[in-house]
Backbone as ProteinMPNN parsed JSONL, in Angstrom:
{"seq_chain_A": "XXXXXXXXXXXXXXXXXXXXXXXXXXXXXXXXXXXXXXXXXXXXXXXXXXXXXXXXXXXXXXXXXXXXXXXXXXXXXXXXXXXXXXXXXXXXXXXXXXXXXXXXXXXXXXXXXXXXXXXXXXXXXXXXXXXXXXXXXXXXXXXXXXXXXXXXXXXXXXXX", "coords_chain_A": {"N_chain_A": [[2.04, 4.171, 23.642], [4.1, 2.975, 21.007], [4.462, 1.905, 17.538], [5.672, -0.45, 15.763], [7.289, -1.454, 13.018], [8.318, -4.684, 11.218], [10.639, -5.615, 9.173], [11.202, -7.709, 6.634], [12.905, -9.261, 3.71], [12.504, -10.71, 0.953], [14.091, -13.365, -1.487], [13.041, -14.806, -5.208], [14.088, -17.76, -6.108], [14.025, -20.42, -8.503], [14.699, -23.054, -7.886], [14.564, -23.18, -4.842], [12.365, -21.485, -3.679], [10.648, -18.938, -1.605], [12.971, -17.084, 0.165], [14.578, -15.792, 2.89], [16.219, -12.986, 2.453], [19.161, -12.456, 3.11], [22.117, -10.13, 4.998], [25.528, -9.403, 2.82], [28.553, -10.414, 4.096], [31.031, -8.148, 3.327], [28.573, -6.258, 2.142], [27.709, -5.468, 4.821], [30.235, -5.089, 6.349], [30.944, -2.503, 3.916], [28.661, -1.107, 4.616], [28.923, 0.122, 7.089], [31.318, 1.07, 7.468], [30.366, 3.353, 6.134], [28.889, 4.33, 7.783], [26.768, 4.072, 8.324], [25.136, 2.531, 10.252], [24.059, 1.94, 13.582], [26.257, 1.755, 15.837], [25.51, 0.487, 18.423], [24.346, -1.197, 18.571], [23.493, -4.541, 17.105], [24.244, -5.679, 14.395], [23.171, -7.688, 12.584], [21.194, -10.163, 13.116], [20.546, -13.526, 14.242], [17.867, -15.546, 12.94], [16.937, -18.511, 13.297], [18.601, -20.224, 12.493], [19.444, -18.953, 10.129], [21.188, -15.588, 9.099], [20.193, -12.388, 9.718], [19.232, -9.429, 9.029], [19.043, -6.882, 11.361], [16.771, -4.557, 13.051], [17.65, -2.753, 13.359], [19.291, -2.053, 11.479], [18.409, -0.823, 9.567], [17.462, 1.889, 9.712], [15.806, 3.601, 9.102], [13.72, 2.508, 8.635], [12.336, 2.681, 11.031], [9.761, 3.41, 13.188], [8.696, 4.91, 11.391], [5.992, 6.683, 10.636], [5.028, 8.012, 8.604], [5.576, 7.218, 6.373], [4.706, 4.184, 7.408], [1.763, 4.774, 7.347], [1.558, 4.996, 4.364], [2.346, 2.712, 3.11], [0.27, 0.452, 4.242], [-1.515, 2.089, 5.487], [-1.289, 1.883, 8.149], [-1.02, 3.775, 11.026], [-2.111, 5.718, 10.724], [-3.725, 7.621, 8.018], [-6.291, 5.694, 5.731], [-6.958, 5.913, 3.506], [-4.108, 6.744, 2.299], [-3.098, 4.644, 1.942], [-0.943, 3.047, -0.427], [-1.499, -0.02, -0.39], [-3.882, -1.375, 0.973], [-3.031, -3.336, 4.267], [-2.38, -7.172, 3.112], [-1.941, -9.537, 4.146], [0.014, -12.462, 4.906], [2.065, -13.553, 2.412], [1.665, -15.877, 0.334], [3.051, -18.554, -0.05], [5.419, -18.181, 1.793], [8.599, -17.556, 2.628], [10.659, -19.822, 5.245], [11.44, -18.315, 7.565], [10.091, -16.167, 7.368], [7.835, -17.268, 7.749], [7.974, -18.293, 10.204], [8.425, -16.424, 11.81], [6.485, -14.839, 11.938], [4.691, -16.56, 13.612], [5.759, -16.196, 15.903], [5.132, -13.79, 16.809], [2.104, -14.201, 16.836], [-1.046, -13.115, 17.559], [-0.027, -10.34, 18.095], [1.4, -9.295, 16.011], [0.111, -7.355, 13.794], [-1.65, -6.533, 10.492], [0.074, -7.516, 8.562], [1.672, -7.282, 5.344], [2.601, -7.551, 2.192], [5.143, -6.528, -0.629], [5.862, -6.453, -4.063], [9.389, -5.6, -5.663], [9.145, -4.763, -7.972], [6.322, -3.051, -7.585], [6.775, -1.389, -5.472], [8.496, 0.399, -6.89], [6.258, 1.799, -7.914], [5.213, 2.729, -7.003], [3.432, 6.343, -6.459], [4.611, 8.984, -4.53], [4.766, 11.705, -4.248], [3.447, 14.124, -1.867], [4.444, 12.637, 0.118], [7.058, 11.855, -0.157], [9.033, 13.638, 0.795], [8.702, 12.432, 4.173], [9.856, 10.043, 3.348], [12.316, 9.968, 2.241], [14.555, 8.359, 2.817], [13.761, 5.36, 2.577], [13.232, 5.332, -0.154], [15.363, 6.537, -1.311], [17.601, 4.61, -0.36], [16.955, 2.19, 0.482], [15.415, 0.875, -1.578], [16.879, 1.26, -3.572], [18.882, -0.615, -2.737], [17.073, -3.107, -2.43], [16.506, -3.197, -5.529], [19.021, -3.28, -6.368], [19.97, -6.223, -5.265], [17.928, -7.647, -6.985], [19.094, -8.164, -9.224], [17.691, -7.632, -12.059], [15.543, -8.719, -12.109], [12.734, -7.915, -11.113], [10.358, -8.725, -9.895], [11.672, -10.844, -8.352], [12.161, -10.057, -5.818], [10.983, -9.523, -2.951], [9.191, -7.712, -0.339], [8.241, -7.923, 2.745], [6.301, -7.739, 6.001], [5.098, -6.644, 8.72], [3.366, -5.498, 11.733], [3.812, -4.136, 14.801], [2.218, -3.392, 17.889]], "CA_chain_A": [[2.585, 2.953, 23.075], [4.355, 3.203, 19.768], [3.874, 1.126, 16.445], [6.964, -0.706, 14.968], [7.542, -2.429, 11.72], [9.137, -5.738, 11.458], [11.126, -5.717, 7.736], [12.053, -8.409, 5.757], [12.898, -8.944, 2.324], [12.507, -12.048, 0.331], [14.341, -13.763, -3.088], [13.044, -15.969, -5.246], [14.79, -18.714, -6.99], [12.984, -21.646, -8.81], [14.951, -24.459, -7.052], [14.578, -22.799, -3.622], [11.262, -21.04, -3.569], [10.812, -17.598, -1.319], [14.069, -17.334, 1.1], [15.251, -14.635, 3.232], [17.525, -12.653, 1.603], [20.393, -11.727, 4.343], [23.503, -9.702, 4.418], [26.652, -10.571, 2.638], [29.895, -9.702, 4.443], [31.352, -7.113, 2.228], [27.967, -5.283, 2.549], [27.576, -5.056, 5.931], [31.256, -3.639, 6.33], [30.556, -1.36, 3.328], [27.69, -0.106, 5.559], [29.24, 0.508, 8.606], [32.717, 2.011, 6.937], [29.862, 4.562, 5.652], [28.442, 5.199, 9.079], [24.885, 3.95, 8.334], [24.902, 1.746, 11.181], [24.161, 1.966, 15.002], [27.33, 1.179, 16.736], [25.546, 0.055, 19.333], [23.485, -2.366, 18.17], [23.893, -5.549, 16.985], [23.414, -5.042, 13.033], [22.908, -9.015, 11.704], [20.369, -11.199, 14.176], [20.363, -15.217, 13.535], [16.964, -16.349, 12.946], [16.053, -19.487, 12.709], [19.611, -20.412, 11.774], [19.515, -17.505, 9.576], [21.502, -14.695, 9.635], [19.062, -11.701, 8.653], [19.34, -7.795, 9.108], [18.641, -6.608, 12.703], [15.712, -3.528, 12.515], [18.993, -1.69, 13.319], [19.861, -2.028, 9.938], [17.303, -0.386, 7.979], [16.806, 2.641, 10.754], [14.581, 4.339, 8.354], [12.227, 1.511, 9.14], [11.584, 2.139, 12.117], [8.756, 4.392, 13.84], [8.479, 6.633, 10.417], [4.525, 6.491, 10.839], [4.621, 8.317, 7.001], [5.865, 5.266, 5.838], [3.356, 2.856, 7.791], [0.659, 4.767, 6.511], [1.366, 4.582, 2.826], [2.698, 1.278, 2.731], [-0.462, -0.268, 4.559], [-2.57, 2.738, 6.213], [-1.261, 1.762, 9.407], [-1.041, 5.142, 11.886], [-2.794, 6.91, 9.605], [-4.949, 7.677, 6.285], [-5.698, 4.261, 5.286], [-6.751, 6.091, 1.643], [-3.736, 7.228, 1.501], [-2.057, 3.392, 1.595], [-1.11, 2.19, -1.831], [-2.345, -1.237, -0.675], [-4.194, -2.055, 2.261], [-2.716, -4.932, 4.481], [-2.25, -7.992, 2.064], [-1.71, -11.05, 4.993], [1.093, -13.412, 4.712], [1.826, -13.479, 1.331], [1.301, -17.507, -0.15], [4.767, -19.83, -0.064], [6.542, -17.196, 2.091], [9.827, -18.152, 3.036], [10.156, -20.177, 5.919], [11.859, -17.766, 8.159], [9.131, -15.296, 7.773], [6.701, -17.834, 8.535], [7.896, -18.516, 11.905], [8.396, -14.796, 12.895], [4.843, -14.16, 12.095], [4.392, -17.554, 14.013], [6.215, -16.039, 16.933], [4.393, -12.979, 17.289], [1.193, -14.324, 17.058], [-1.994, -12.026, 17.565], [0.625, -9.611, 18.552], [1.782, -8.798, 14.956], [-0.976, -6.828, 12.468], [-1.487, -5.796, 9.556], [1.21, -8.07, 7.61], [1.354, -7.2, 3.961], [4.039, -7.253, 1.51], [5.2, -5.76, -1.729], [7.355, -6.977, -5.127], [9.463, -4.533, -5.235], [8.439, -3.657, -8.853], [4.984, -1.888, -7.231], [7.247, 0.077, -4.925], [9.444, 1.765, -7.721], [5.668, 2.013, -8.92], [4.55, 4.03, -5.809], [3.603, 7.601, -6.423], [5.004, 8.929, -3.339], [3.599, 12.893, -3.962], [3.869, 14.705, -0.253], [5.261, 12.299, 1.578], [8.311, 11.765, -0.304], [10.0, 13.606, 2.035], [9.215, 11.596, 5.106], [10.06, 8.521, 3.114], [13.216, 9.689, 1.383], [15.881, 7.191, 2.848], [13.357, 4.877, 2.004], [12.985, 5.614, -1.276], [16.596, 6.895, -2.122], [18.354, 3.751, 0.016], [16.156, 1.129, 0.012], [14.654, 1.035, -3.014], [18.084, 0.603, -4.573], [19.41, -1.619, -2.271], [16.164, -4.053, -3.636], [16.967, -3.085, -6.907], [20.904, -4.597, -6.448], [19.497, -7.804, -5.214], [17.171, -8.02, -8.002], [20.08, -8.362, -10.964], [16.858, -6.492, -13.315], [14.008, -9.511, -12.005], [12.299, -7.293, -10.005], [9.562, -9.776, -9.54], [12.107, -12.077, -7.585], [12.346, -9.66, -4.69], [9.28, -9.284, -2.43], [9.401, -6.946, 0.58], [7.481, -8.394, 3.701], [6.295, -7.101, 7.081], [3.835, -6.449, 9.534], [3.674, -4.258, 12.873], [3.059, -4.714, 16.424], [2.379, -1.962, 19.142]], "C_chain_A": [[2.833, 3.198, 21.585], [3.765, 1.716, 18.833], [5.216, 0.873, 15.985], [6.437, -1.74, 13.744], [8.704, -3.725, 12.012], [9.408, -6.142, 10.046], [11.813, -7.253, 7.609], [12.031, -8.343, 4.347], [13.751, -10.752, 1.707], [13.186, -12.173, -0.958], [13.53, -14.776, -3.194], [13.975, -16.893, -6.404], [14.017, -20.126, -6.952], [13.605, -22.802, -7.992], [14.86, -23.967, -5.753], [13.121, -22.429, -3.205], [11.662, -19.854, -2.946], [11.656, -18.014, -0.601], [14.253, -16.081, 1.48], [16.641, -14.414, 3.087], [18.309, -11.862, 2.536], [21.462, -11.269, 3.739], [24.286, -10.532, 3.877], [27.822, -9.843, 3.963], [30.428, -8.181, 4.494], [29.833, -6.221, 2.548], [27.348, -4.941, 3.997], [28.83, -3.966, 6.323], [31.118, -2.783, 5.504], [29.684, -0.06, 4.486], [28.315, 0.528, 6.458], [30.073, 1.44, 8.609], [31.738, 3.28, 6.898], [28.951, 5.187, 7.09], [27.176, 4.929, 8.892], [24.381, 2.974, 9.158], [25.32, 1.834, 12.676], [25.031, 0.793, 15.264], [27.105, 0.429, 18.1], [24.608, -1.061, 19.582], [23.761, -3.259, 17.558], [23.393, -5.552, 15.509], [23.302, -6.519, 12.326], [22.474, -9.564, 13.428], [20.744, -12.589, 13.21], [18.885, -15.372, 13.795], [17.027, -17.571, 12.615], [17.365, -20.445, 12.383], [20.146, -19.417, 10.679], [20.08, -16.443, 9.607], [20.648, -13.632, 8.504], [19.801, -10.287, 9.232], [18.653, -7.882, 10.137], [18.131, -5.231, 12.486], [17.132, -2.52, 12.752], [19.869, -1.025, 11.896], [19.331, -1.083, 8.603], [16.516, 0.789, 8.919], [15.503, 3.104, 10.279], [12.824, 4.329, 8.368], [11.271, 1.745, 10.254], [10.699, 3.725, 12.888], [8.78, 5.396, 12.723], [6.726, 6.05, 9.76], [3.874, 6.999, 9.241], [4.419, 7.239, 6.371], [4.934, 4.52, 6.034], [2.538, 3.209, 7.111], [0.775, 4.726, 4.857], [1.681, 3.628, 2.492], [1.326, 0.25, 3.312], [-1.105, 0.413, 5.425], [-2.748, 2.296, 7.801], [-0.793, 3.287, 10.031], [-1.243, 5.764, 10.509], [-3.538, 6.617, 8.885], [-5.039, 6.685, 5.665], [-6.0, 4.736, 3.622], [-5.712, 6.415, 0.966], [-2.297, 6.023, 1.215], [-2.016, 3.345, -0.093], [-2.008, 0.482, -1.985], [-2.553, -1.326, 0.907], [-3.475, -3.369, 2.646], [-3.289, -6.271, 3.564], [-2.695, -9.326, 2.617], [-0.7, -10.922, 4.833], [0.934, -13.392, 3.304], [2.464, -15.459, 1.191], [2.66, -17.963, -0.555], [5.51, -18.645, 0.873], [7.591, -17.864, 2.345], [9.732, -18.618, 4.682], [10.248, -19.277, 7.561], [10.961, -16.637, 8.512], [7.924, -15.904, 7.983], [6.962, -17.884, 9.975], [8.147, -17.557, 12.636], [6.75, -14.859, 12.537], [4.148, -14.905, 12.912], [4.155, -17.002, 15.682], [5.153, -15.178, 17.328], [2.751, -13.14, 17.245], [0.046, -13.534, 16.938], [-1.597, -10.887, 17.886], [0.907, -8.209, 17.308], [0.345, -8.463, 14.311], [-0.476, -6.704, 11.592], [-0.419, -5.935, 8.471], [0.626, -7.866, 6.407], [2.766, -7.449, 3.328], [3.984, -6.401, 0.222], [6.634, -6.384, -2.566], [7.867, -5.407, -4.931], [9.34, -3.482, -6.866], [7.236, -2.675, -8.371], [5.957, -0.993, -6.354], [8.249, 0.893, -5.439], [7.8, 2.153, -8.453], [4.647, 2.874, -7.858], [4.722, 5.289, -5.924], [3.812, 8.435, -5.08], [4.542, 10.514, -3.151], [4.334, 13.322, -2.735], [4.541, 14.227, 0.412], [6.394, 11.377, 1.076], [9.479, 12.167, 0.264], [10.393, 13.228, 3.126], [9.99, 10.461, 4.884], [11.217, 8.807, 2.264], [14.125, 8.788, 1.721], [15.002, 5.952, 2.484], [13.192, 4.406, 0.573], [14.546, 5.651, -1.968], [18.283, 5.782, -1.683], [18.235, 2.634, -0.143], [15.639, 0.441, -0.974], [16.069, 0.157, -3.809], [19.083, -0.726, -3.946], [18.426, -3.016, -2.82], [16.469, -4.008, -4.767], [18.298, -4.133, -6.936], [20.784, -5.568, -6.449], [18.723, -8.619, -6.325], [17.7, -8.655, -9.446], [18.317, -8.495, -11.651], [15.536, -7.602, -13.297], [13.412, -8.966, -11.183], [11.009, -7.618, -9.542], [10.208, -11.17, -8.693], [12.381, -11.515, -6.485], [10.744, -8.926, -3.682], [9.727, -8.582, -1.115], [7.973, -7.403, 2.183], [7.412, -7.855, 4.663], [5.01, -6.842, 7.367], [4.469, -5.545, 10.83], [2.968, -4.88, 13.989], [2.781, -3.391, 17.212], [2.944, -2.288, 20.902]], "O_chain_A": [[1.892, 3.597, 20.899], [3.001, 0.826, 19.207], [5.956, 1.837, 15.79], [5.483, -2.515, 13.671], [9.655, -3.705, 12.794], [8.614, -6.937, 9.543], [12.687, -7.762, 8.31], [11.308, -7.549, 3.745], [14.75, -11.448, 1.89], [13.017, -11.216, -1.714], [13.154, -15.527, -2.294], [14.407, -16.43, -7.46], [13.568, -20.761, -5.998], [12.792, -23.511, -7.4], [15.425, -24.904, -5.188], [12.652, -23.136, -2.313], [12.744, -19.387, -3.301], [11.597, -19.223, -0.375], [14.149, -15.182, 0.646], [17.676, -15.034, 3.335], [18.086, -10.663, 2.701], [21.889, -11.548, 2.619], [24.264, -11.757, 3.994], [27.623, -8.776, 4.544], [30.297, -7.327, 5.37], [30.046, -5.336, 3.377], [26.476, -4.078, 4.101], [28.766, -2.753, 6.525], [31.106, -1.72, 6.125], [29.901, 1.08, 4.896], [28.119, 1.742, 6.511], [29.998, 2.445, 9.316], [32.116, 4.268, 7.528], [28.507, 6.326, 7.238], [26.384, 5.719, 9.406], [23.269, 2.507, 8.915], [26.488, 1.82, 13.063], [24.881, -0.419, 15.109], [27.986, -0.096, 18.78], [24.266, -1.622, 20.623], [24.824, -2.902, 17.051], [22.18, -5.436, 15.335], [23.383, -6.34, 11.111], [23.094, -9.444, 14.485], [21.07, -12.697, 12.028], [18.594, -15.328, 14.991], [17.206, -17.761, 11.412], [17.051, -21.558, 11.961], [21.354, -19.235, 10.525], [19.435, -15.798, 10.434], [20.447, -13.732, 7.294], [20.882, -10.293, 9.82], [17.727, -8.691, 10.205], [18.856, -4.53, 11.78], [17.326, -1.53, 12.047], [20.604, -0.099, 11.553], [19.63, -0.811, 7.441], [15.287, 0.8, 8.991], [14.415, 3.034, 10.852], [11.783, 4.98, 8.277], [10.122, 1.364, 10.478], [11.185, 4.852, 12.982], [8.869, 6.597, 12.98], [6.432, 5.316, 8.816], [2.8, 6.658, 8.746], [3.467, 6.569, 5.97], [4.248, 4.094, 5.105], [2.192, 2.47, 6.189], [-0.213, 4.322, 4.244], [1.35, 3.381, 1.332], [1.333, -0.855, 2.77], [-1.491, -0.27, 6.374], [-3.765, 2.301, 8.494], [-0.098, 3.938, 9.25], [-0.54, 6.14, 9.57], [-4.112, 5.529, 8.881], [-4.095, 6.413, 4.923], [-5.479, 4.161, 2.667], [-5.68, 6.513, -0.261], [-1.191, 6.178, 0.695], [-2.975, 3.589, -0.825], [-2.679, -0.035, -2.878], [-1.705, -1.344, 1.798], [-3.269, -4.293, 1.86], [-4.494, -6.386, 3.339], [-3.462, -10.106, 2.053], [-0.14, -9.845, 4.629], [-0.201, -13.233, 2.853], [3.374, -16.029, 1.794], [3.189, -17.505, -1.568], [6.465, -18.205, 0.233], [7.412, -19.078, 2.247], [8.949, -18.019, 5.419], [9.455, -19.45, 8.486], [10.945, -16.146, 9.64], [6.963, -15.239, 8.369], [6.143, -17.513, 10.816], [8.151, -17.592, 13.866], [5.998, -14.951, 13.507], [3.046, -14.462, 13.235], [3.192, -17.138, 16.436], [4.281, -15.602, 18.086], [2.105, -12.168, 17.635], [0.096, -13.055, 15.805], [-2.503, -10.073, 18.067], [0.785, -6.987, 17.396], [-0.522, -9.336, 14.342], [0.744, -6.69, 11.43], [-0.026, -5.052, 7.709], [-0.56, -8.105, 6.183], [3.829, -7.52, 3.945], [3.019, -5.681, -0.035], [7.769, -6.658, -2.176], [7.309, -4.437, -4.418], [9.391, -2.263, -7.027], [7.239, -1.522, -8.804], [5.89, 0.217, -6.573], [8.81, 1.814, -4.845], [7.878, 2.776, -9.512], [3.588, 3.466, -8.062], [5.83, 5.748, -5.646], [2.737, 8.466, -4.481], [3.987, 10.788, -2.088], [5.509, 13.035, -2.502], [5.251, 14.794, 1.242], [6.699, 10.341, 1.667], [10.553, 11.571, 0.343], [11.554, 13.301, 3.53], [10.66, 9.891, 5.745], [11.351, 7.953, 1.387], [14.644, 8.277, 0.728], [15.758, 5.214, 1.852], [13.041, 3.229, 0.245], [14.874, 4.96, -2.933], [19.413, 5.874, -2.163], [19.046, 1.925, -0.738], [15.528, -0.784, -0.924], [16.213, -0.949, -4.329], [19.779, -1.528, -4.57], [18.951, -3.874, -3.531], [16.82, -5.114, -5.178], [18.468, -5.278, -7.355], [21.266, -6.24, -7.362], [18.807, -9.826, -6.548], [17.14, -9.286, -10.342], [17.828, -9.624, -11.645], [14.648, -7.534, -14.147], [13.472, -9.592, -10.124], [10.476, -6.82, -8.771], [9.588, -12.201, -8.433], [12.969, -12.307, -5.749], [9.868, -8.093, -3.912], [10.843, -8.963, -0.764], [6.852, -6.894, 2.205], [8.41, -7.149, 4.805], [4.041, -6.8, 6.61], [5.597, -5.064, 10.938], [2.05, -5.689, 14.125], [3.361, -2.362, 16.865], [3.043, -1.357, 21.701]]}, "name": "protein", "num_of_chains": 1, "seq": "XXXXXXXXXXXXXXXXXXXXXXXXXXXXXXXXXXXXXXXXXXXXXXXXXXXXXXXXXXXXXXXXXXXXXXXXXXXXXXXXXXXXXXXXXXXXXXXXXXXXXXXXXXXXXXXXXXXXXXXXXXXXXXXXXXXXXXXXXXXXXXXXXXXXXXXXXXXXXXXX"}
């Protein structure tokens, strides 16, 4: 039985509070023109009313067990997490309340991260499992951020 991640990624804005921050248009076709998206998958889900990124979206995400363990010492070295599982992180947005709702006792090990601490992750050895992580991701948070990099929070938990 494998271990998956379940990504989201939060803004905030003072008249709104946390919100899930979904594709626009324009960067979804960007993506796709560039080939970084399974053709055979459905790359924007509706939550909730919501249209969010489908795990299809962010392949990188998914089953790279390097990753789990340094982001929250899941399949693996929990010394060698930066932060042990966090919870739910306090006002989440509402969309990631009711996935964590959904999955129930199903989902572990939810934590999150601004995404200032993860340009502040020494990444060492396992920069190479985690480079599209690091060299895609990273900046794609960054873009969203226009330079508040305390208004973008990175959320998720795992199921098996």
């Amino acid at each position: 039985m494998g271990c998956d991640i379940h990504p989201y990624v939060e803004k905030y804005n003072s008249e709104r509070g946390w919100y899930l921050l979904g594709p626009t248009v324009a960067h979804h076709v960007h993506m796709r023109n560039r080939g970084d998206l399974s053709l055979s998958k459905p790359d924007i889900e509706i939550i909730n009313g919501v249209f969010t990124y489908a795990k299809s979206y962010f392949p990188f995400l998914d089953r790279n067990y390097k990753l789990f363990e340094v982001l929250a010492g899941v399949r693996g070295d929990s010394t060698v997490a930066h932060h042990l599982p966090r919870g739910v992180p306090s006002g989440c947005s509402e969309e990631y309340a009711y996935e964590v709702s959904q999955w129930d006792s199903d989902g572990h090990s939810h934590s999150w991260y601004y995404l200032e601490e993860l340009i502040d992750i020494y990444w060492g050895r396992d920069a190479e499992s985690c480079v599209q992580f690091i060299t895609e991701f990273i900046p794609y948070l960054k873009y969203h951020a226009h330079g508040d990099y305390s208004s973008i929070r990175f959320c998720f938990f795992f199921d098996n």
